[in-house]
Backbone bond lengths (Angstrom), bond angles and torsions (degrees), N, CA, C in turn:
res aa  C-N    CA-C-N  psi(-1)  N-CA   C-N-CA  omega(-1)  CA-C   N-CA-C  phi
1 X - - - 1.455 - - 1.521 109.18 -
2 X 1.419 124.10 164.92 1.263 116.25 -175.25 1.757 99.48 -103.38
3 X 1.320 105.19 149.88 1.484 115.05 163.28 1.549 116.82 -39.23
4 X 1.711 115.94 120.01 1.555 115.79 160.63 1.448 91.21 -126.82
5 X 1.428 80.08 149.65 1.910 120.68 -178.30 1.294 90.07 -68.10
6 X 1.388 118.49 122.24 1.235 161.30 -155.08 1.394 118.71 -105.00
7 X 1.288 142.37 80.62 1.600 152.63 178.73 1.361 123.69 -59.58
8 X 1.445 113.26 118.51 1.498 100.24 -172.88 1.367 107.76 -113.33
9 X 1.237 116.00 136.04 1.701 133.11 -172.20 1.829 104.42 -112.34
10 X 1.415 89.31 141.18 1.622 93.79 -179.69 1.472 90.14 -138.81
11 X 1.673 103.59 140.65 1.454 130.99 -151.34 1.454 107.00 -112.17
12 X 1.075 162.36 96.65 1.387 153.29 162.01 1.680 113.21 -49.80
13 X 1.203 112.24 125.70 1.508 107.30 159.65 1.490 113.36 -95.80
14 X 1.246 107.77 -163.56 1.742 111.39 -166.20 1.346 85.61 -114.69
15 X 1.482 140.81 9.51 2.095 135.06 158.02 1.380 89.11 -123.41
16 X 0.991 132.88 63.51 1.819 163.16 164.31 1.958 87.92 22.57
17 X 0.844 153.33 50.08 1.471 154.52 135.12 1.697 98.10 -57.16
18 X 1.144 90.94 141.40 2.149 104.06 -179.48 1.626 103.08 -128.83
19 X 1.232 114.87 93.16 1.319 137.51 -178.56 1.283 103.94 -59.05
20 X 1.406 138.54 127.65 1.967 137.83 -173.46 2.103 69.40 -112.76
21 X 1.434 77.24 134.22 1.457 113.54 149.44 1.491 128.72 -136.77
22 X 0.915 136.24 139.53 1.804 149.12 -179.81 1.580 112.73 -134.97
23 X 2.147 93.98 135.50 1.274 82.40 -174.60 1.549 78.00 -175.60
24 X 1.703 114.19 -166.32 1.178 111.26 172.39 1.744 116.42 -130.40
25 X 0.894 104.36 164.32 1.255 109.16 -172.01 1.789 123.91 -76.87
26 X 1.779 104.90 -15.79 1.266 95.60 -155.01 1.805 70.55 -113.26
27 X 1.766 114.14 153.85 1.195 113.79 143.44 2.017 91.21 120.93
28 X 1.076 119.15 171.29 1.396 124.18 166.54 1.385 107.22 -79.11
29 X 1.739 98.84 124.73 1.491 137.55 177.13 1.757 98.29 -51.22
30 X 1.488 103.07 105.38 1.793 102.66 143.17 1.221 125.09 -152.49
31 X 1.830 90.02 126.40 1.468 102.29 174.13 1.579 135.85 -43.15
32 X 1.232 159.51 98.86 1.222 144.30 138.13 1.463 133.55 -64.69
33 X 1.781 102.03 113.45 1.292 106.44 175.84 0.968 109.68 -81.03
34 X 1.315 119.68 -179.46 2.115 127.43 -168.91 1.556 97.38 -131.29
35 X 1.556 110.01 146.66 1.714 108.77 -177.55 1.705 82.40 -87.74
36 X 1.762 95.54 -175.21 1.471 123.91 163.30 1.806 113.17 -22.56
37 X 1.095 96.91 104.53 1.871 103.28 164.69 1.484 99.18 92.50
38 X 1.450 132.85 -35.24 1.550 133.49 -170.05 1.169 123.37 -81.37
39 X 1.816 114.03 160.20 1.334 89.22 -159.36 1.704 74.41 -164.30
40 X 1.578 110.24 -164.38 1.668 96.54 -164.56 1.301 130.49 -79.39
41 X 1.181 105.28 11.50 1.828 122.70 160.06 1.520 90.08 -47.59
42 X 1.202 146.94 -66.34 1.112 141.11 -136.89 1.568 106.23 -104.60
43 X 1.492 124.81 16.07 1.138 120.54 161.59 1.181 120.31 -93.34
44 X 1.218 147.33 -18.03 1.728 142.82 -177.27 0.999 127.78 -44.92
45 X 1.510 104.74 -58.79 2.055 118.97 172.05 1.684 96.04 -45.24
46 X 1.700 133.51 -60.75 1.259 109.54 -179.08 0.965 121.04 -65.93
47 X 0.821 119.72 -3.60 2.111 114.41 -159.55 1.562 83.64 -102.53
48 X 1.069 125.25 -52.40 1.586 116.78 179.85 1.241 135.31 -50.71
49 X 1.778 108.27 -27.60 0.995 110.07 159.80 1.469 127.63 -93.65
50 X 1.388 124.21 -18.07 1.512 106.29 179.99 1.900 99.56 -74.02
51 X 1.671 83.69 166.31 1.591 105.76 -161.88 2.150 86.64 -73.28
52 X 1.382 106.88 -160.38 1.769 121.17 -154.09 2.121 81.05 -101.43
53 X 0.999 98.23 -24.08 1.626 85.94 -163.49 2.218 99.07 -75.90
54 X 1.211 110.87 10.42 1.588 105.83 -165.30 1.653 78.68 -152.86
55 X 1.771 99.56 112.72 1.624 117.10 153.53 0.842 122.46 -81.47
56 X 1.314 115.72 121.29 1.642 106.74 -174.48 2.444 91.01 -96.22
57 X 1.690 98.30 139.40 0.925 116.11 161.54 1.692 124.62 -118.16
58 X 0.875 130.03 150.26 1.224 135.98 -178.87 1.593 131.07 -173.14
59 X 1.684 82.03 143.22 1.783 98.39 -136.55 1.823 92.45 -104.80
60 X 1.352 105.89 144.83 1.486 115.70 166.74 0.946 115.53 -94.10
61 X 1.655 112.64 117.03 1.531 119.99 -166.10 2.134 102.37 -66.75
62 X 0.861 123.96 142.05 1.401 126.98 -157.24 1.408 103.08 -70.76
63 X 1.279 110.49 140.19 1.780 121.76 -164.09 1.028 111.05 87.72
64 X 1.821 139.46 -1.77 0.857 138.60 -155.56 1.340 102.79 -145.48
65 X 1.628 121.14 154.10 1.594 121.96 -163.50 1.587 133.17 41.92
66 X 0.715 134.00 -98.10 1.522 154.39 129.50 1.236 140.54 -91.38
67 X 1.292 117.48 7.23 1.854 125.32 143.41 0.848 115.11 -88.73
68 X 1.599 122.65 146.10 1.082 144.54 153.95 1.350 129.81 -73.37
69 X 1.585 108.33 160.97 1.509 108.59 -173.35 1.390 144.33 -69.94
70 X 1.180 101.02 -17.08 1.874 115.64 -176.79 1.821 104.39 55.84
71 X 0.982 117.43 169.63 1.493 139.53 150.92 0.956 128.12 -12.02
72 X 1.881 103.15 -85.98 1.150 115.76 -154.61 1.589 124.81 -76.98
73 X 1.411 105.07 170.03 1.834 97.33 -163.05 1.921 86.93 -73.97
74 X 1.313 105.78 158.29 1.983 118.54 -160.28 1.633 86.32 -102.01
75 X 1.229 106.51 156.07 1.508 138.09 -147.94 0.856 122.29 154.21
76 X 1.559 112.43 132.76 1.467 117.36 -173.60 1.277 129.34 -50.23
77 X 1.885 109.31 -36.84 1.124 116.40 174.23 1.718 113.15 -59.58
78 X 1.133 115.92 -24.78 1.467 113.23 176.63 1.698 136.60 -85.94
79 X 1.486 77.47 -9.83 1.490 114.54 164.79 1.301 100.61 -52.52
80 X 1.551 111.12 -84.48 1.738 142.96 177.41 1.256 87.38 -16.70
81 X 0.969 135.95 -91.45 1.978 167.27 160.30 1.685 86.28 17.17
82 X 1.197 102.23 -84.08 1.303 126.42 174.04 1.719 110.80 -10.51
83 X 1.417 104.38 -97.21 1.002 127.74 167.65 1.384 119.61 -46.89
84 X 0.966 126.43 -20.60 1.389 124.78 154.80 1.463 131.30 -85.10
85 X 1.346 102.36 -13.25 1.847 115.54 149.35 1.423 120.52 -68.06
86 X 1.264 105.19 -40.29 1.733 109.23 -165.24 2.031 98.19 -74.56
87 X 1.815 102.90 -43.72 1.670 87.04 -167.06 1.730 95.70 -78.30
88 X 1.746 136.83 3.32 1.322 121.94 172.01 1.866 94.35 -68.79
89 X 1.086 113.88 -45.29 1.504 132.26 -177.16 1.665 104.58 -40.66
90 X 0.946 124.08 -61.95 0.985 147.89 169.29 1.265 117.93 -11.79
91 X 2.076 99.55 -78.07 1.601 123.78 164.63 1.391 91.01 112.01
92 X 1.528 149.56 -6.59 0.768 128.51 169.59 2.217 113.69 -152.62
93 X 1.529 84.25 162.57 1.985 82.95 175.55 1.698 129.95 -38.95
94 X 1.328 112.31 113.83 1.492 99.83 173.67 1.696 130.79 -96.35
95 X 1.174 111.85 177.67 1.273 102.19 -155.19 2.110 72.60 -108.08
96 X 1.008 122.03 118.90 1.910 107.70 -164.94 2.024 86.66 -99.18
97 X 0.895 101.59 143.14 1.546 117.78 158.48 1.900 109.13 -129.12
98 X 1.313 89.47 140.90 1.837 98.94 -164.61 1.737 87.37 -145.54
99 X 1.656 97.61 129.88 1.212 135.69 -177.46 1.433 108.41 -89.04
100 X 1.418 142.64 142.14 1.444 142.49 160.94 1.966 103.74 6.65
101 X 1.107 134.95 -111.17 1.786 128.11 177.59 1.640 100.96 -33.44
102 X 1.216 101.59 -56.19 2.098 107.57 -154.19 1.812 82.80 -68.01
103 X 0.938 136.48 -16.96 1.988 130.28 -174.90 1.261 88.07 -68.78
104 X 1.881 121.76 -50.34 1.811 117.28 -171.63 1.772 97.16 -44.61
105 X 1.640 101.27 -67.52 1.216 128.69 -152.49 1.659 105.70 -43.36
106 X 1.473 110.42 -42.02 1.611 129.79 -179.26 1.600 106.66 -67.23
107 X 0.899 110.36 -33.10 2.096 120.83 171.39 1.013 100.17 -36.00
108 X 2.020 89.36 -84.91 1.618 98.01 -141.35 1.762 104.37 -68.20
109 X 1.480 106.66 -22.48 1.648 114.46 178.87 1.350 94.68 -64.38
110 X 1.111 152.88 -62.21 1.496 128.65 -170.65 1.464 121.18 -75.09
111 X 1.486 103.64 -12.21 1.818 105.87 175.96 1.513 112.44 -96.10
112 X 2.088 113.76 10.04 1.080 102.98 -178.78 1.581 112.88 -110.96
113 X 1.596 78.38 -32.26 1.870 96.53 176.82 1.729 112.56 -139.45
114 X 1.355 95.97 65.15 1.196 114.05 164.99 2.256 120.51 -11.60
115 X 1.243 86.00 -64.02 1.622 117.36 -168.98 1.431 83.65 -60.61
116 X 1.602 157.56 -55.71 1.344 137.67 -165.74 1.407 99.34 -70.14
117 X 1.164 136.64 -25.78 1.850 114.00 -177.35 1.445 122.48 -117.23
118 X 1.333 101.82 130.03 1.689 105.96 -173.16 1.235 121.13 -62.80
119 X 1.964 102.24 -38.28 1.461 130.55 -173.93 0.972 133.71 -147.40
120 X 1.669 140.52 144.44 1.100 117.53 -131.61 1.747 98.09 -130.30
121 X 0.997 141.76 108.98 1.474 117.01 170.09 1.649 132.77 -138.38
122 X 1.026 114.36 125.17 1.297 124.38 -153.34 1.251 125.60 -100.66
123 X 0.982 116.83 109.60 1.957 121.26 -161.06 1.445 113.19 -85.32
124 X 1.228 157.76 147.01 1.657 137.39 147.93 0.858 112.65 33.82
125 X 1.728 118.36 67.41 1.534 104.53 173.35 1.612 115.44 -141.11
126 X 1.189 155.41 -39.40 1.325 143.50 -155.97 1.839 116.62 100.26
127 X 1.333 120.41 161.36 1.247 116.04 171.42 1.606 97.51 -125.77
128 X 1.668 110.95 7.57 1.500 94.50 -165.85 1.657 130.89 60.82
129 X 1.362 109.94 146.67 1.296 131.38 167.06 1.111 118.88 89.59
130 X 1.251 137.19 -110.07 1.675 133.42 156.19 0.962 144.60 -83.26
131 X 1.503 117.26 5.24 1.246 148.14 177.09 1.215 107.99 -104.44
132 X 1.244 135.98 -21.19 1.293 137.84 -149.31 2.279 102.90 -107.92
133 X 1.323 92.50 129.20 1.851 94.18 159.33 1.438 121.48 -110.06
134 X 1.147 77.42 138.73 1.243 96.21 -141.27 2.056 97.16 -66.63
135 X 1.802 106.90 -179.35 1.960 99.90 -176.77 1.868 98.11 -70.57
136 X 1.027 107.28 134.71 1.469 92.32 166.68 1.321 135.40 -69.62
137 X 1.643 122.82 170.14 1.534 102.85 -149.14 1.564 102.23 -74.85
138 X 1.496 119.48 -31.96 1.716 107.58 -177.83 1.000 115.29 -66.16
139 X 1.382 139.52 -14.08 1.791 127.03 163.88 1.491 99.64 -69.95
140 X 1.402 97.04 -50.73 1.773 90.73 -163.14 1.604 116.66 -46.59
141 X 1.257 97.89 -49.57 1.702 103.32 -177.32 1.149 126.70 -74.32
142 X 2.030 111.33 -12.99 1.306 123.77 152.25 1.702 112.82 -50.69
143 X 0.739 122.83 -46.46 1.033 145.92 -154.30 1.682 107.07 -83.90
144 X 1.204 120.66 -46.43 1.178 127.33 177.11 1.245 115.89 -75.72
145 X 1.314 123.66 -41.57 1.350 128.60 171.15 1.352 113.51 -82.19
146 X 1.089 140.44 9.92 1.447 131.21 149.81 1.238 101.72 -102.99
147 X 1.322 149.28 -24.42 1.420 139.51 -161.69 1.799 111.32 -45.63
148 X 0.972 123.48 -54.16 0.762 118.02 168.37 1.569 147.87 -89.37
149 X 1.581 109.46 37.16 1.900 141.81 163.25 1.664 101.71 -84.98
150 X 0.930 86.29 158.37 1.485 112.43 178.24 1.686 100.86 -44.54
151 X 1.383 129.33 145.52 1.352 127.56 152.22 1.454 115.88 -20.54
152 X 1.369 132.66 -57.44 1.275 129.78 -145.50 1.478 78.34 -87.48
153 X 1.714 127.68 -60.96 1.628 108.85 -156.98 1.285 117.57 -43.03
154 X 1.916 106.57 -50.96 0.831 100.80 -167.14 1.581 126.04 -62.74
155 X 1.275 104.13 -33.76 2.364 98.95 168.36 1.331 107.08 -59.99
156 X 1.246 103.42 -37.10 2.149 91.05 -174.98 1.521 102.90 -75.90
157 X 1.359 149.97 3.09 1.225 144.69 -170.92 1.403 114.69 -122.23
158 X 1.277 112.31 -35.35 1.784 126.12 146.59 1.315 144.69 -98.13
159 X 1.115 116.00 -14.49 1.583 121.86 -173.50 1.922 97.02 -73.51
160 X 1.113 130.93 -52.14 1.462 110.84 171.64 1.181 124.09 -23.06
161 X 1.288 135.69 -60.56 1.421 151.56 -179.96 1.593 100.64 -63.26
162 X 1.019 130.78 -11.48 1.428 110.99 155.24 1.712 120.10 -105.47
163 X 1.686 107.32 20.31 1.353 97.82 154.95 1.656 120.37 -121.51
164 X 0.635 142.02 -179.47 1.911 140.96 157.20 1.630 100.21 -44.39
165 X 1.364 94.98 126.78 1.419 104.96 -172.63 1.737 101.73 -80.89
166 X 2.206 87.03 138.77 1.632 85.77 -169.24 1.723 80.90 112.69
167 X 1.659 122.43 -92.61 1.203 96.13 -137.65 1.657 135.83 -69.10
168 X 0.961 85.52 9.99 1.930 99.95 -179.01 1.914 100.27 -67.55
169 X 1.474 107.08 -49.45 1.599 115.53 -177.59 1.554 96.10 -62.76
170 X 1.672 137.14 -38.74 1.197 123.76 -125.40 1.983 74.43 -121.69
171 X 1.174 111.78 16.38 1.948 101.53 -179.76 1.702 78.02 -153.76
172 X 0.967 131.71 46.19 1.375 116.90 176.15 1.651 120.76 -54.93
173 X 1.500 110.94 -30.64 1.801 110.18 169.15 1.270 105.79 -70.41
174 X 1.275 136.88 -32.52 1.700 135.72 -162.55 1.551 86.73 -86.84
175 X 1.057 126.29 -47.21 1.486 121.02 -176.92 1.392 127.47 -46.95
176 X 1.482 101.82 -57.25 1.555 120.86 179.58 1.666 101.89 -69.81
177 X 1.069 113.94 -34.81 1.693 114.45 166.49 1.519 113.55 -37.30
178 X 1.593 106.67 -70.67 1.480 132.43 169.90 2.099 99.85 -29.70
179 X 1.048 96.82 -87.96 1.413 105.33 -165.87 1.957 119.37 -57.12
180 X 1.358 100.50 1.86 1.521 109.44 -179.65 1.794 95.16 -97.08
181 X 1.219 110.79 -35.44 1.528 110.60 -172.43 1.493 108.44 -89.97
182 X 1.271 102.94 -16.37 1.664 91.68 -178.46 2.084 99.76 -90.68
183 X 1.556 114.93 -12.89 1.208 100.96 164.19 1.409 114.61 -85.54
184 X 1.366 127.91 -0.39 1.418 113.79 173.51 1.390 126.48 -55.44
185 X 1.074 118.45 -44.71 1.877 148.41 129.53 1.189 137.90 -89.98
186 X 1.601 101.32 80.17 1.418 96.96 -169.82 1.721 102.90 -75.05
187 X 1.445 93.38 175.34 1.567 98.32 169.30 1.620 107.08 -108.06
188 X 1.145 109.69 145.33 1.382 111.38 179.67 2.060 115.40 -76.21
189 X 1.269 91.95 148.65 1.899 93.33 -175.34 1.593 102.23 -64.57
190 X 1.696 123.85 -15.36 1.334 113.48 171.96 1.223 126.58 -76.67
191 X 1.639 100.85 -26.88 1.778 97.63 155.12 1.282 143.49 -109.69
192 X 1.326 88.77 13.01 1.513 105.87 -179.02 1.868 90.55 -87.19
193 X 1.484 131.85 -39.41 1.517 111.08 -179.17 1.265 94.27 -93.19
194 X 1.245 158.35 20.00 1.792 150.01 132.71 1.136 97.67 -52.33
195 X 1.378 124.32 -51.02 1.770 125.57 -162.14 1.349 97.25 -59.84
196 X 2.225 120.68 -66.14 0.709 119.00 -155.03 1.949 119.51 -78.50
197 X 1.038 122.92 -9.79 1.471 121.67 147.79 1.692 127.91 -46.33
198 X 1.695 92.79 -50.05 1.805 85.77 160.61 1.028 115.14 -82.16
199 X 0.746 137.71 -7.40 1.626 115.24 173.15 2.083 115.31 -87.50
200 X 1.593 85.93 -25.65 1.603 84.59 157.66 1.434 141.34 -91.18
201 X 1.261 107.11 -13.54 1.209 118.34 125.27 1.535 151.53 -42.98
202 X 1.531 109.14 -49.21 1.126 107.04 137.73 1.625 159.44 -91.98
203 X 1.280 95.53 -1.94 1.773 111.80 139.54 1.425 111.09 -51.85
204 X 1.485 133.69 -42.54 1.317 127.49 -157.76 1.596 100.43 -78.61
205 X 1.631 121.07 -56.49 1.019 133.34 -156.33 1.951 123.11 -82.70
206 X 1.837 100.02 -26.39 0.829 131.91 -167.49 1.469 126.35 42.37
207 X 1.512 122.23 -167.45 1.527 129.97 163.95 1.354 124.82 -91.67
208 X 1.162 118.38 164.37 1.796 126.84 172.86 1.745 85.77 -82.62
209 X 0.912 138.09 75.97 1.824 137.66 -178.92 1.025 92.39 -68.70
210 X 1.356 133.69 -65.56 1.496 146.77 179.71 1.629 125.57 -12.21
211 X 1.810 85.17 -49.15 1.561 95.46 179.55 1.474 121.31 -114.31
212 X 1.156 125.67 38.56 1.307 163.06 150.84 1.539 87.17 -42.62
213 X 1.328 110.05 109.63 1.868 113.89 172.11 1.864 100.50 -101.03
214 X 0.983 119.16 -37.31 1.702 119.39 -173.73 1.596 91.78 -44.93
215 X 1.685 107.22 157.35 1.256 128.53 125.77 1.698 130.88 -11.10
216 X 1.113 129.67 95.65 1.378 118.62 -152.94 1.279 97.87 -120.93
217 X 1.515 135.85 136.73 1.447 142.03 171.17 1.445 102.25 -139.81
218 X 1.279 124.06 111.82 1.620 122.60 163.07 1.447 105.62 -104.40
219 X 1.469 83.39 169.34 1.620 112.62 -175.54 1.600 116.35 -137.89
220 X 1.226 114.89 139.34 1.624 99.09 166.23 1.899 107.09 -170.59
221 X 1.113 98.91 139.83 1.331 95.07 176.38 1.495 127.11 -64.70
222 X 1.192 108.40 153.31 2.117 93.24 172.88 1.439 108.00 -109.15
223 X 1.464 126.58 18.69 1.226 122.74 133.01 1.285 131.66 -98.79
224 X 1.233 121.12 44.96 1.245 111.94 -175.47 1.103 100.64 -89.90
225 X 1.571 104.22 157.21 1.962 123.12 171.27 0.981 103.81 -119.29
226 X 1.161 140.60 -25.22 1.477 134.32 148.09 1.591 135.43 -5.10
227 X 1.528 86.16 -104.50 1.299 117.54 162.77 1.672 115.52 -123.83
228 X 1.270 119.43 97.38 1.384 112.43 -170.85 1.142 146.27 -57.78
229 X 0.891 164.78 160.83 1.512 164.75 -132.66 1.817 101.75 -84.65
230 X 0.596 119.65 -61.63 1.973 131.81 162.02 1.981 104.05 -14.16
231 X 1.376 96.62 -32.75 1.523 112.32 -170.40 0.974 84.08 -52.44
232 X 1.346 121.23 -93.78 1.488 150.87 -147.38 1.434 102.38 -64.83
233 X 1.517 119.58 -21.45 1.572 103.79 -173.90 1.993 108.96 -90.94
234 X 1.590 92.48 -3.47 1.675 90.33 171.09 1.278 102.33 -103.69
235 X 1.704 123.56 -0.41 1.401 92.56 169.76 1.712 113.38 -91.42
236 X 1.585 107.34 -0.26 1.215 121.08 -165.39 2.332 91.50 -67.22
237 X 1.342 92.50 -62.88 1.296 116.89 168.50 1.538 115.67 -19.76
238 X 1.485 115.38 -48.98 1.249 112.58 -140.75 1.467 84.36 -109.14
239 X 1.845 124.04 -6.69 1.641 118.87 -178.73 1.233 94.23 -138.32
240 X 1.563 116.74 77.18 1.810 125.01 -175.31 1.608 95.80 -53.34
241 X 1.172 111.65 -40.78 1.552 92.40 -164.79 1.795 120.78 -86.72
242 X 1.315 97.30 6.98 1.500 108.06 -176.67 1.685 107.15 -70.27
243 X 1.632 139.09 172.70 1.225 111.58 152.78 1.577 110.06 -122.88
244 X 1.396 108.60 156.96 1.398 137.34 -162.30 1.203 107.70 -90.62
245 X 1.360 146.10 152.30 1.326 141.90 170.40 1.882 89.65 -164.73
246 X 1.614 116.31 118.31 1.237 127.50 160.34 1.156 96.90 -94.35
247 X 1.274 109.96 152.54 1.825 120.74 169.56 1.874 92.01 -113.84
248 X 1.256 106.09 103.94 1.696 91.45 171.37 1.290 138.61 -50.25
249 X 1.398 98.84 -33.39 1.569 112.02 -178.43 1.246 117.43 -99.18
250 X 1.081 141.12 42.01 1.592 143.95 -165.11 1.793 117.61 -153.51
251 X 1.090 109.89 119.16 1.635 108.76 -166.70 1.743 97.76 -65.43
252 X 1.406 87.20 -156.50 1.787 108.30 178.29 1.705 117.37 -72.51
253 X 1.342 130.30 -21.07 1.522 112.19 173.23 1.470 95.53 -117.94
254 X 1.768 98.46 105.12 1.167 112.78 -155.69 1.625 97.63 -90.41
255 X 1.459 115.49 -37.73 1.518 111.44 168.25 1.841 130.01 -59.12
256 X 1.545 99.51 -5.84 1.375 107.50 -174.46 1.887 109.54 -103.53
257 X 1.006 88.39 -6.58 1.842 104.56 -157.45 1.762 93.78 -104.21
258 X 1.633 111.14 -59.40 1.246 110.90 -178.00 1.740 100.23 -130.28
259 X 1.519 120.39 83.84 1.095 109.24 172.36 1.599 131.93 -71.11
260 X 1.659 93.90 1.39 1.426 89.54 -164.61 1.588 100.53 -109.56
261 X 0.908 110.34 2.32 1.569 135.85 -172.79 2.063 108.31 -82.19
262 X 1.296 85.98 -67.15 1.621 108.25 168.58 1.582 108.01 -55.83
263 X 1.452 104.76 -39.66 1.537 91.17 176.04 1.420 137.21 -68.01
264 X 1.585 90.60 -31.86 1.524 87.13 -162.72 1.689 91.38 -93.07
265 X 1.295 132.53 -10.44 1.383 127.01 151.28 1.496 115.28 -41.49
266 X 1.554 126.46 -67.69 1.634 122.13 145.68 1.322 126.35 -3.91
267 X 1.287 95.09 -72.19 1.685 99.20 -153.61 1.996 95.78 -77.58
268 X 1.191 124.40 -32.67 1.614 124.36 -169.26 1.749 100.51 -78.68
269 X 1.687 106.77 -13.13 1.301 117.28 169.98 1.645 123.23 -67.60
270 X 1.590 104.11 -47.51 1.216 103.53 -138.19 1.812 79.45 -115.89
271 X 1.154 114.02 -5.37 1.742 110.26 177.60 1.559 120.83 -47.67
272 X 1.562 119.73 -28.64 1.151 100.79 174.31 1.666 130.51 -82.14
273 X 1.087 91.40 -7.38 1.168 109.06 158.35 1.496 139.72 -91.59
274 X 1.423 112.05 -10.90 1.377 123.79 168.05 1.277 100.06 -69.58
275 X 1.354 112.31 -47.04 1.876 122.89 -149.39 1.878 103.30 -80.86
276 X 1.412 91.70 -21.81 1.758 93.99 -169.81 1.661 113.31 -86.32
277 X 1.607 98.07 -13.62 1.439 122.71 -166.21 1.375 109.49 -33.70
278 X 1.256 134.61 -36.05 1.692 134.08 178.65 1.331 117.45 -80.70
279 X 1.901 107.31 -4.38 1.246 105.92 174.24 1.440 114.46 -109.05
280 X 1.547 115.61 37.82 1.224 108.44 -143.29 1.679 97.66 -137.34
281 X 1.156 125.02 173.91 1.548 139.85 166.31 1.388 109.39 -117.74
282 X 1.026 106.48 104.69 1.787 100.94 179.30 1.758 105.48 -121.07
């Protein structure tokens, strides 16, 4: 697709946090949520690849990128909150895509306010609770023991483990790309472990996934180290009529690894609804 000039919207909450969102104006509205620590550094590869008829927008989860923190104690549910300010902001239905954290964040937002999303799609992510497997312990403790290094250590000491092992050595320019943009805005280690409590938290407690009424399309790699492939096959479980697509060979940031892959999964997703669009209320 070719480059469009890109609009940035800032969101007020009601615990005064100012949510940065970017996106474009022309084309069908879709949200991108961001997992743990990410933020819209890591939207381009998708946005580049979907075609002009699908905007890709994407929101900085607050404390993160260019939003700020607000008040209140962070939780997924406040996440939801969030994101359900930015697509009222908006003015119209989004099509939400949610990454490994932003998949929580995409739940409870469609199990809270149904009526903001047309479509639902869920990347590397989990449904939580008893269904859910859990990160395994060598990411986790990767993870814990760098949390607190500098921005840069910590992506050069963990960010591998959130792709298919191997491909960081075997894309080393796309890689170093990755980790230059995610220091443009880093996230700080104080909200990067705020983030990561909710999300262990909500691993523990999980979602009603089940009753998820939207349009549902998941995704997930079957190499992930993340969150493993098992994720996605109980959320497959829990929405028989949704459809499933594993990529075998592709870790957990499945839009960064194969953006063009994820896309055209999108777009063969969300076409009946592009095409019906004049018959539609959005």
């Amino acid at each position: 697709m070719s480059v469009r000039e890109l609009t940035q919207l800032r969101v007020r909450t009601h615990d005064d946090a100012v949510l940065r969102v970017e996106g474009s104006r022309t084309g069908r509205a879709v949200l991108l949520l961001h997992g743990l620590g990410y933020a819209s550094w890591a939207a381009q590869p998708l946005r580049l690849a979907l075609d002009e008829e699908l905007a890709l927008w994407s929101l900085d989860n607050r404390g993160t990128g260019r939003s700020t923190r607000g008040q209140e104690e962070l939780s997924i549910e406040l996440l939801a909150d969030d994101a359900a300010s930015v697509i009222e902001a908006l003015g119209r239905r989004a099509i939400v895509v949610g990454y490994s954290m932003g998949g929580y964040i995409a739940q409870l937002l469609t199990l809270s306010r149904p009526e903001l999303v047309s479509q639902l799609v869920l990347v590397g992510t989990s449904p939580g609770g008893a269904n859910a497997v859990p990160v395994p312990d060598r990411t986790r403790n990767a993870w814990l023991d760098a949390a607190d290094q500098t921005p840069e250590e910590y992506a050069r000491r963990t960010m591998p483990l959130s792709f298919r092992d191997g491909w960081p050595q075997s894309h080393p320019d796309e890689y170093e790309d990755v980790i230059q943009a995610r220091l443009t805005y880093p996230t700080s280690s104080e909200i990067w472990r705020e983030q990561y409590h909710a999300c262990e938290k909500f691993l523990q407690t999980g979602a009603r996934t089940s009753e998820l009424s939207v349009p549902t399309l998941i995704l997930h790699g079957g190499a992930d180290r993340v969150l493993p492939p098992e994720n996605g096959r109980a959320i497959a479980r829990m929405l028989p009529t949704a459809p499933y697509r594993e990529l075998p060979d592709a870790g957990h940031l499945l839009h960064l690894e194969q953006p063009e892959v994820v896309a055209a999964e999108v777009r063969r997703f969300v076409s009946p609804l592009i095409h019906n669009h004049g018959n539609t209320k959005e």
